[in-house]
N, C-alpha and C positions, 0 to 999 in steps of 0.2 A: 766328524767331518762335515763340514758343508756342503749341502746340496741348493745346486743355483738352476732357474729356468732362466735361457739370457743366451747372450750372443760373448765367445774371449775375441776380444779385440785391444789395438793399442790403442793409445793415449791421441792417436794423430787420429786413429777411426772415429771415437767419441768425439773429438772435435769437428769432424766433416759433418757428423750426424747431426749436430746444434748448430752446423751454419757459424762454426767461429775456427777462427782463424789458427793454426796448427800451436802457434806460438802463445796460444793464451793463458792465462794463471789459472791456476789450480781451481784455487775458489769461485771462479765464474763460471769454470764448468763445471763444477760439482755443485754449484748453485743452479745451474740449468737444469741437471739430473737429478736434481731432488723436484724442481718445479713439477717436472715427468712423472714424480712418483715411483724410480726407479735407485735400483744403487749401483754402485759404483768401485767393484771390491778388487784393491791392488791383490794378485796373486803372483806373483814372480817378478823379475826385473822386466820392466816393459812388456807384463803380459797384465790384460785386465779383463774382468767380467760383470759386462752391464746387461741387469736384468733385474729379477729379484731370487730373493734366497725363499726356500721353499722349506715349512716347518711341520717337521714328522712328531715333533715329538721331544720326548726327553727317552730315545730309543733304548739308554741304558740299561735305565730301570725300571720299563713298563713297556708291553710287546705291545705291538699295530699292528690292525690287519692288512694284508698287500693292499687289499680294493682300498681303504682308507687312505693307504699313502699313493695310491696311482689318483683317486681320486684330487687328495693335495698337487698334486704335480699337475696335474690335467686343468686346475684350479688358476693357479701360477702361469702358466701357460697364456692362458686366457687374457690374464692380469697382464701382462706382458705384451700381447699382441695388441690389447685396446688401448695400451698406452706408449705404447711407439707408436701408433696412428694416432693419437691424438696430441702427439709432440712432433709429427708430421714427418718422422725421422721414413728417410728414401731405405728401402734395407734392397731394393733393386740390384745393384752391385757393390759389393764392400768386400775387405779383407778381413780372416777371421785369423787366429792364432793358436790352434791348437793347443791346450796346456802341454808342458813339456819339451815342446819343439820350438824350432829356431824358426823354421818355414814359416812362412804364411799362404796361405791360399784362398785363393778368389771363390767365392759364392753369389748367386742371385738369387733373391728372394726365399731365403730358407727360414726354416720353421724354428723358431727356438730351438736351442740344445739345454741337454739335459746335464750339467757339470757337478763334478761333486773334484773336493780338491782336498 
């Protein structure tokens, strides 16, 4: 299972956040979001999580220690925060998408989440 530090948002969020226009093609914002240094993972119908993916490991077949993998996450986090500020993205008021849920709900200025899917 994947584990993502990042914000689930829709496809019209990520476009507000690069300053382009709701209706744009794929490829220019996915080419934005790599400029970022961030990714960009389709998880459900019109559900998405832009952030980065956070690597424990090959958990299968070889155990981590908690501190190791809070440490990765803690790590990711960071990675994340200095680069939505430096892709100048507002996280001031956006809608977020729950995985699972139809809802969406408004937030201000939160902190990364923690997603695994």
């Amino acid at each position: 299972m994947p584990l993502f530090v990042g914000y689930p948002i829709s496809y019209e969020t990520a476009c507000d956040f690069f300053s382009l226009p709701r209706s744009t093609e794929d490829s220019k914002l996915l080419s934005r979001i790599q400029d970022a240094g961030l990714v960009f993972e389709s998880v459900d119908k019109g559900q998405y999580i832009l952030g980065l993916e956070v690597d424990l490991g090959n958990l299968f077949d070889e155990f981590a220690s908690v501190d190791t993998g809070l440490i990765r996450i803690l790590e990711r986090k960071k990675d994340v925060i200095d680069r939505f500020k430096k892709a100048t993205i507002d996280l001031s008021d956006f809608m977020i998408q729950p995985l699972g849920h139809e809802a969406f709900q408004w937030v201000s200025n939160p902190e990364p989440y923690l997603i695994c899917f």
